[in-house]
C-alpha positions, 0 to 999 in steps of 0.5 A, a space after each residue: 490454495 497456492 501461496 500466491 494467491 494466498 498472498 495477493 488475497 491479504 494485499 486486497 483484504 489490506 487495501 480493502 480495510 482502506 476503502 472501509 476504514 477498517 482501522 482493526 482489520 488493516 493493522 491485524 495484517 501488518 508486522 508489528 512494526 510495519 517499515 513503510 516507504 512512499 513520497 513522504 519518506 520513510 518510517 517505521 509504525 507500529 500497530 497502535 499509529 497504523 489504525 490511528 492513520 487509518 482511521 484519520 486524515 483527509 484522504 479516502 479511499 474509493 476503489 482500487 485495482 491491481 495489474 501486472 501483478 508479480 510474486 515471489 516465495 523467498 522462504 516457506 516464511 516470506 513471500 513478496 508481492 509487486 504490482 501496479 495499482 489504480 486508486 480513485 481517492 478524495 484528499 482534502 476534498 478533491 476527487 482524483 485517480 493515482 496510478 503507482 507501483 506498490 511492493 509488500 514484504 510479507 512474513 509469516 508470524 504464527 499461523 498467519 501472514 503480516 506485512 512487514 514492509 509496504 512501498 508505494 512509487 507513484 507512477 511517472 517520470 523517473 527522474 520526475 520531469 513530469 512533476 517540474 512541467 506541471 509546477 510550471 503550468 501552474 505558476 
């Protein structure tokens, strides 16, 4: 198996661990700790918080899908991965469909890989003009 494919079959197991809720699995496949970053911020979370976010909150997710796809071996010891993905999910109750442009970092430890950094963009207007005209629908 080529190393790409390598790579993206974690990115799905990882974001299948999601749709399952399987707090175990997810933090098995990230660094210890993880930086992750998305429009919350930045942080950095060890293991032990991950599977406590995982298994909380009121979100879930449902179904995702990957496009446009992008890969690149740095080292034989690190590899980034880059793609488009489509997440139907409930938060707080609601149903709704996100499109974003996420990256993992991964980093071999031992025999195996862990994602040592994680973003998510969500997708839209760069300098988030979109985000200004729908407050003011609903204002």
């Amino acid at each position: 198996m080529s190393l790409e494919k390598e790579i993206l079959g974690l990115e799905k197991q990882f974001w299948q661990s999601m749709v399952d809720r399987d707090a175990k699995l997810g933090a098995s496949l990230t660094a210890d700790p993880c930086i992750v970053t998305g429009a919350q911020g930045v942080g950095k979370v060890d293991r032990k918080t991950f599977a406590t976010m995982m298994e909380g909150g009121a979100w879930k997710l449902h179904r995702f899908e990957f496009s446009d796809v992008k890969f690149s071996e740095v080292t034989d010891d690190v590899a980034v991965i880059a793609y488009k993905v489509r997440e139907e999910l409930t938060v707080d109750g609601e149903k709704l469909t996100m499109e974003a442009a996420d990256a993992s970092t991964w980093v071999r430890q031992g025999d195996g890989w862990a994602c040592a950094l994680h973003t998510e963009s969500v997708l839209g207007d760069p300098f988030g003009r979109d985000r200004k005209q729908a407050a003011k629908k609903t204002a």
